[in-house]
C-alpha atoms as an extended CHARMM CRD file, in Angstrom:
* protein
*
       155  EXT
         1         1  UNK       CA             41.9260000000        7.5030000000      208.7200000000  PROA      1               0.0000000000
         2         2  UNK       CA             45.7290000000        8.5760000000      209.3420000000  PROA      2               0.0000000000
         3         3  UNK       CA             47.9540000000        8.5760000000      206.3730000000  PROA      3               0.0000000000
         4         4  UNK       CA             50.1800000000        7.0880000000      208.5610000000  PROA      4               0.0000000000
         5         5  UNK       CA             48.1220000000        4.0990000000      208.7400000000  PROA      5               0.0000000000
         6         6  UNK       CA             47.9400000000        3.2890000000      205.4560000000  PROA      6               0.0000000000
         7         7  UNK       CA             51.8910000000        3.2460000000      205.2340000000  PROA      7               0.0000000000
         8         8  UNK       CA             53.2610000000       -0.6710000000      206.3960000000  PROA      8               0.0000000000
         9         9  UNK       CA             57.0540000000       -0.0820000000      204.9760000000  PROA      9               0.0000000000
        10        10  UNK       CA             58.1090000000        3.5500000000      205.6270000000  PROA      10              0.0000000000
        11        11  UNK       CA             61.4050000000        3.3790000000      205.1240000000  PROA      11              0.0000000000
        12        12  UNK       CA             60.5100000000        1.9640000000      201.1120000000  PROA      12              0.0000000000
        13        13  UNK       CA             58.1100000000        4.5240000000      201.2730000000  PROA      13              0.0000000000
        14        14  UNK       CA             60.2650000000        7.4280000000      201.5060000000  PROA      14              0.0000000000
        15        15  UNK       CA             63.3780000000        5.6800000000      199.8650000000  PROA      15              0.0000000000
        16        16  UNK       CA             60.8600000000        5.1490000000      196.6790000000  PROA      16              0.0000000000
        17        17  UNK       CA             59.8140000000        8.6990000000      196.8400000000  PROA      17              0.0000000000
        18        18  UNK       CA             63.7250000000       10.1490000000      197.0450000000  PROA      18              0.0000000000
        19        19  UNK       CA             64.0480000000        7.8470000000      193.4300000000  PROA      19              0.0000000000
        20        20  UNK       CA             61.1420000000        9.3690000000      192.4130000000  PROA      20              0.0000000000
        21        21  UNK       CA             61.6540000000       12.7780000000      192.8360000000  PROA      21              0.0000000000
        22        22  UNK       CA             64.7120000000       12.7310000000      191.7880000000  PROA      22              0.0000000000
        23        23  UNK       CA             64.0930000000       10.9390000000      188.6100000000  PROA      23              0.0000000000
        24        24  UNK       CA             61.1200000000       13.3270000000      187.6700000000  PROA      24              0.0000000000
        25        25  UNK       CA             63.6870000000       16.2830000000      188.7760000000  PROA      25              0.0000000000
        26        26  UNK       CA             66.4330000000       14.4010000000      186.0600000000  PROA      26              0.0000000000
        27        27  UNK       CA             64.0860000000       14.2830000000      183.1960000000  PROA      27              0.0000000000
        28        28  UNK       CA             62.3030000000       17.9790000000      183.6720000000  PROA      28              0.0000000000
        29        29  UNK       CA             66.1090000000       19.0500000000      183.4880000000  PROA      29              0.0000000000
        30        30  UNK       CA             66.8890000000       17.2830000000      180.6850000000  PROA      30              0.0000000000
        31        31  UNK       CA             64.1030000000       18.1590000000      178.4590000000  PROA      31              0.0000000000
        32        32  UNK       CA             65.4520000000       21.1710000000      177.4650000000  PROA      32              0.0000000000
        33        33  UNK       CA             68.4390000000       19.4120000000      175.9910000000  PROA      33              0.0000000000
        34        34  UNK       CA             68.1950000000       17.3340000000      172.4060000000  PROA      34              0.0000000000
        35        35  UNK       CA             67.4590000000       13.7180000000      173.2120000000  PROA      35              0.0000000000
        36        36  UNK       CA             68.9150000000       12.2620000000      169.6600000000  PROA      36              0.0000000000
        37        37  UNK       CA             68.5220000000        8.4590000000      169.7560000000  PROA      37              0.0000000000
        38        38  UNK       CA             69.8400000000        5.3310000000      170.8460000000  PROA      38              0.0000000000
        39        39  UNK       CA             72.1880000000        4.7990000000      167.8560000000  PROA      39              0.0000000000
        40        40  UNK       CA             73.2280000000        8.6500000000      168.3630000000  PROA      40              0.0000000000
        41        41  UNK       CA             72.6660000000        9.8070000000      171.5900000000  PROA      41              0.0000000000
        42        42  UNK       CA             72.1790000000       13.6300000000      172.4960000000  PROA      42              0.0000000000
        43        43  UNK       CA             72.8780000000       15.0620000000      175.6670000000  PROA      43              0.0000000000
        44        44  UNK       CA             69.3470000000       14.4130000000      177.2960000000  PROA      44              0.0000000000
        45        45  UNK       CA             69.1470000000       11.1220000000      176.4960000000  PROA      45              0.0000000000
        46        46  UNK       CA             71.2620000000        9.4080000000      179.3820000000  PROA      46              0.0000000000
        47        47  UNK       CA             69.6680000000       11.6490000000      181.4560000000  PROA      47              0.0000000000
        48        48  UNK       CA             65.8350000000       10.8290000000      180.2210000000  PROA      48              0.0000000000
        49        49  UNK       CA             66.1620000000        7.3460000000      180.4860000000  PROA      49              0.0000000000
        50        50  UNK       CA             67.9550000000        7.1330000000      183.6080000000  PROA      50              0.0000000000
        51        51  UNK       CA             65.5550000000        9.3670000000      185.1270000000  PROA      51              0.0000000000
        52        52  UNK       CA             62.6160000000        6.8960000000      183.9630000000  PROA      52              0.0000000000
        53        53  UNK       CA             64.2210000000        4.4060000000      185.2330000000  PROA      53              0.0000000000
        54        54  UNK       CA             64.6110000000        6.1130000000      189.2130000000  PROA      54              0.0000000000
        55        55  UNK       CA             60.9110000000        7.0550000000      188.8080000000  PROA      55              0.0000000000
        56        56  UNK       CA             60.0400000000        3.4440000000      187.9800000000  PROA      56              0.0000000000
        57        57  UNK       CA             61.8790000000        2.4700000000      190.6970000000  PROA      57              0.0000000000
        58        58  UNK       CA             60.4510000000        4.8710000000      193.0550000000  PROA      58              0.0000000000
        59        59  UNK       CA             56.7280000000        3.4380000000      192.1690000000  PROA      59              0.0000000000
        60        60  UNK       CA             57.8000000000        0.0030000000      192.9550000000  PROA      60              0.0000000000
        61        61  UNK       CA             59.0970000000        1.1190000000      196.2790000000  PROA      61              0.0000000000
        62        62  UNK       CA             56.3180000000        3.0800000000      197.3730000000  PROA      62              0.0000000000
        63        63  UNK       CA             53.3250000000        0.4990000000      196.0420000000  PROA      63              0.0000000000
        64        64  UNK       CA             55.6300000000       -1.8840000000      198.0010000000  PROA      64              0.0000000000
        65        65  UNK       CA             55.6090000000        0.8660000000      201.0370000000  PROA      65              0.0000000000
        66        66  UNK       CA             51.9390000000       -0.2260000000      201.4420000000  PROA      66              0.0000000000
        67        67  UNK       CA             51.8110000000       -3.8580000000      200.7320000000  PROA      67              0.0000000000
        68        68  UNK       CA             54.8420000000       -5.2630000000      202.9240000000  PROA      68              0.0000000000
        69        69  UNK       CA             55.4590000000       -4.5870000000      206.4790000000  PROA      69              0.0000000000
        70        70  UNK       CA             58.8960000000       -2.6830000000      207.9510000000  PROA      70              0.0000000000
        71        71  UNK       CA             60.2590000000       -1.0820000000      210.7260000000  PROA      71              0.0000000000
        72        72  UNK       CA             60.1500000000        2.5060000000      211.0130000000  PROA      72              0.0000000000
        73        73  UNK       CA             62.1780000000        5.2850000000      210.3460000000  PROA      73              0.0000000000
        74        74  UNK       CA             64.6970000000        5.2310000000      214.0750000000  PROA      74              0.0000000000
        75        75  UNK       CA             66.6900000000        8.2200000000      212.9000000000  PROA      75              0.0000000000
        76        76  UNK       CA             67.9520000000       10.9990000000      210.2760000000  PROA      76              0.0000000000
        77        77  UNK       CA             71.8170000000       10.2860000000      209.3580000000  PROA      77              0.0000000000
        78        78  UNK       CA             72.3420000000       14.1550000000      208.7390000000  PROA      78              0.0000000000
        79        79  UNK       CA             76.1210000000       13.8040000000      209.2580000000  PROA      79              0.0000000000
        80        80  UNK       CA             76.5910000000       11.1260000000      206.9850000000  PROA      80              0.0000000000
        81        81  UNK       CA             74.1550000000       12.8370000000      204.0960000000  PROA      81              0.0000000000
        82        82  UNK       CA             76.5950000000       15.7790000000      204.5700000000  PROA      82              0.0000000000
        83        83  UNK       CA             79.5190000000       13.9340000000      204.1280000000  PROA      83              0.0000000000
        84        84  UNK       CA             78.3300000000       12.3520000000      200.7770000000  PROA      84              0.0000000000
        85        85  UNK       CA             76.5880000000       15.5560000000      199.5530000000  PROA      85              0.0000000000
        86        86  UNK       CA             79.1520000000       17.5720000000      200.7880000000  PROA      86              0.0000000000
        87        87  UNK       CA             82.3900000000       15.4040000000      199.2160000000  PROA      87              0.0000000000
        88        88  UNK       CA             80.0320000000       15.4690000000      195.5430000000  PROA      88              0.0000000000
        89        89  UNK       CA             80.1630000000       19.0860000000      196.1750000000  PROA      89              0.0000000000
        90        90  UNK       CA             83.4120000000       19.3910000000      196.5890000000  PROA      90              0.0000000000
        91        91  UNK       CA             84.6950000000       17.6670000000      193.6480000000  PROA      91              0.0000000000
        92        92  UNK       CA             82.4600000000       19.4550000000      191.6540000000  PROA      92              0.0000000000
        93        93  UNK       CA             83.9190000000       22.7120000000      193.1850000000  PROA      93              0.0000000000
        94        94  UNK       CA             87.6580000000       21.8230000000      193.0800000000  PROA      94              0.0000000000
        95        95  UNK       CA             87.7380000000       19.2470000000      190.0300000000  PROA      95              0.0000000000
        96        96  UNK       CA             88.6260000000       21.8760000000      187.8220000000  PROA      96              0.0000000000
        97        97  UNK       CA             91.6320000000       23.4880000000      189.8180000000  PROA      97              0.0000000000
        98        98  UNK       CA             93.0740000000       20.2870000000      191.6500000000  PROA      98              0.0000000000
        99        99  UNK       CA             92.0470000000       18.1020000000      188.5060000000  PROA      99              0.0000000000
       100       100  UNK       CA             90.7140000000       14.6030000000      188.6720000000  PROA      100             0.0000000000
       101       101  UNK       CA             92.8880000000       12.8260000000      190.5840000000  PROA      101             0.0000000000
       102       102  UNK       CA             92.7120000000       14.4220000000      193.6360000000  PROA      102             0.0000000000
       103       103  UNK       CA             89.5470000000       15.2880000000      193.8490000000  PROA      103             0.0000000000
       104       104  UNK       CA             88.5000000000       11.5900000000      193.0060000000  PROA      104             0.0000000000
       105       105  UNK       CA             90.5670000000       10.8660000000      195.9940000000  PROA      105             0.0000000000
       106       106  UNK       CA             88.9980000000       13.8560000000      198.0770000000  PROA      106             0.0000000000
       107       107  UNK       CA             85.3890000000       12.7110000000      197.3470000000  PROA      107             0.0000000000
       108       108  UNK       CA             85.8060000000        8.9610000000      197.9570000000  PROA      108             0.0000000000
       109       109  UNK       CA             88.0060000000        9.4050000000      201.7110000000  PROA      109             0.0000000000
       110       110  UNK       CA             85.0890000000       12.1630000000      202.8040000000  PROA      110             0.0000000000
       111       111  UNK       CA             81.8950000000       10.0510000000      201.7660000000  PROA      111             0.0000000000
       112       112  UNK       CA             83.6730000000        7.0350000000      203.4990000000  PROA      112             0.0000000000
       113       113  UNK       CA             83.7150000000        8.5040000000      206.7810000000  PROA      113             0.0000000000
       114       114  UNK       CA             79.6590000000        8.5780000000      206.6770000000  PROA      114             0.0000000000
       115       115  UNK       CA             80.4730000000        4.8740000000      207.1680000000  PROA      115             0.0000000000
       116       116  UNK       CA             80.4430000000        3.0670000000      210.7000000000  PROA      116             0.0000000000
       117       117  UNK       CA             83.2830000000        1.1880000000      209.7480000000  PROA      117             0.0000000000
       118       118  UNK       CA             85.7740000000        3.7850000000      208.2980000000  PROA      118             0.0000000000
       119       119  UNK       CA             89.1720000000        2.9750000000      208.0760000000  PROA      119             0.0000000000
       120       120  UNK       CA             91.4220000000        5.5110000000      206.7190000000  PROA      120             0.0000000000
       121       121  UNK       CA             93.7490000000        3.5830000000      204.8190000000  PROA      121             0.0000000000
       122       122  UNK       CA             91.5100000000        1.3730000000      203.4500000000  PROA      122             0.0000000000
       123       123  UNK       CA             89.2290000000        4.4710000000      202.2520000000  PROA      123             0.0000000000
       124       124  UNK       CA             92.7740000000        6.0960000000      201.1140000000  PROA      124             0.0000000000
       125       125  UNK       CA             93.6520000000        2.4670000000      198.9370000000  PROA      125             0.0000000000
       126       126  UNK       CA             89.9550000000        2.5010000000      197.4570000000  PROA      126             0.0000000000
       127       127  UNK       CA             90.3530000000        6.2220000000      196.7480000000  PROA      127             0.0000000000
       128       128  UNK       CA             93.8760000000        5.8990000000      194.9620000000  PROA      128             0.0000000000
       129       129  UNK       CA             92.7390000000        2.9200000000      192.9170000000  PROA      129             0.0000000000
       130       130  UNK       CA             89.5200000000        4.9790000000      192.3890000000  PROA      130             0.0000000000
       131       131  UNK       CA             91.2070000000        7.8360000000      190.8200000000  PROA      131             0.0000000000
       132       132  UNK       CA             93.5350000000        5.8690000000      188.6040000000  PROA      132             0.0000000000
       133       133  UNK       CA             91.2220000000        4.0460000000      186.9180000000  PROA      133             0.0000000000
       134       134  UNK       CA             88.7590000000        6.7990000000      186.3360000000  PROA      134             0.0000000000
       135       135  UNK       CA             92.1520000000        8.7030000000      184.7130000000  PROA      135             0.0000000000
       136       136  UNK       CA             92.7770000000        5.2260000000      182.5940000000  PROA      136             0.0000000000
       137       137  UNK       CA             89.1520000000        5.0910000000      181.9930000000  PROA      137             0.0000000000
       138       138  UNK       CA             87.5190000000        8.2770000000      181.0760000000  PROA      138             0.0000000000
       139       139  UNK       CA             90.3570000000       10.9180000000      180.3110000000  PROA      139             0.0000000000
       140       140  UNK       CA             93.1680000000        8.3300000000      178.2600000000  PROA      140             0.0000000000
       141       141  UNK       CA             90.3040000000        5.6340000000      176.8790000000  PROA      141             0.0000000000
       142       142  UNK       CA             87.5700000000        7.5940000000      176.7690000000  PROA      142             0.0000000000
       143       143  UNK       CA             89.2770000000       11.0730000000      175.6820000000  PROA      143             0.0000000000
       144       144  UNK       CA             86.6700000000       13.3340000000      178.6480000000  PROA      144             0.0000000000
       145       145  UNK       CA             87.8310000000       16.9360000000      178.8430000000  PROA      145             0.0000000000
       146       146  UNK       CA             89.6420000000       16.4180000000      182.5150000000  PROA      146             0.0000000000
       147       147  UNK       CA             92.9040000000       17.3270000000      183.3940000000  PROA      147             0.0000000000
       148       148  UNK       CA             94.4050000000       14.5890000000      185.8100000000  PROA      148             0.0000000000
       149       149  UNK       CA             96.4740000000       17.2470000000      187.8830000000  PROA      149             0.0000000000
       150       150  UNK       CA             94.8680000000       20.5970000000      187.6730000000  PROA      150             0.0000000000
       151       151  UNK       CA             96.7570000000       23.8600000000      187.2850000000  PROA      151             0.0000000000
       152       152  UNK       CA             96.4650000000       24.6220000000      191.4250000000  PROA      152             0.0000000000
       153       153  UNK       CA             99.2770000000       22.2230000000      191.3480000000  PROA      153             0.0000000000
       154       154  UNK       CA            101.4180000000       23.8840000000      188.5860000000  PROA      154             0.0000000000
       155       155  UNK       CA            102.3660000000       20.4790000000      187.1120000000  PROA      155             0.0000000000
């Protein structure tokens, strides 16, 4: 019998196994680091139990894959995956030298425009609020290591 066959949902199928994978790829990674404990948290902790939690996930997906019936998989989105992929990269490339700001504004505008219904200046007013409040948030209430304008800018 096909493996095929066997598979009712395949769109939760492979959706469950993307959590999964990633979730067993989040904890293997952060096993090497000290997990501390809830009260005092180390720096593998967040990533443990939010890697438990994909993986857990994932399993309900796929045993779902196999008990409830879907449509199939019409298409692969490969533009939009690059988009979103490719604006994470990014800000991870040019948070650093552009600071947070920008490149919280970068990354939101580019993964919008995986979207169907991309408008630029609404992606540009979620961006700009975006950014601002992550600045509020995580560099002035939180105290995170970011510069808001990076030193490309010479401000």
């Amino acid at each position: 019998m096909h493996m095929g066959s066997f598979i009712k949902h395949p769109k939760d199928f492979y959706a469950g196994l993307m959590y999964a994978l990633i979730g067993i790829g989040a904890i293997v990674i952060a096993s090497g680091y000290n997990m501390g404990s809830s009260v005092r948290m180390g720096p593998g902790y967040f990533p443990t139990v939010l890697g438990g939690l994909l993986v857990l996930v994932g399993s309900i997906s796929i045993i779902r894959s196999f008990t409830h019936s879907g449509e199939a998989i019409q298409r692969f989105y490969w533009k939009e995956i690059f988009l979103v992929l490719g604006s994470v990269v990014l800000f991870g490339l040019l948070v650093r030298g552009l600071g947070l700001a920008l490149s919280l504004i970068l990354l939101v505008v580019a993964s919008a425009w995986a979207s169907d219904k991309f408008r630029l200046r609404t992606a540009l007013i979620l961006a700009v609020v975006t950014s601002a409040f992550s600045a509020l948030v995580f560099v002035k209430g939180l105290g995170l290591p970011f510069v808001i304008f990076g030193p490309w800018l010479g401000l």
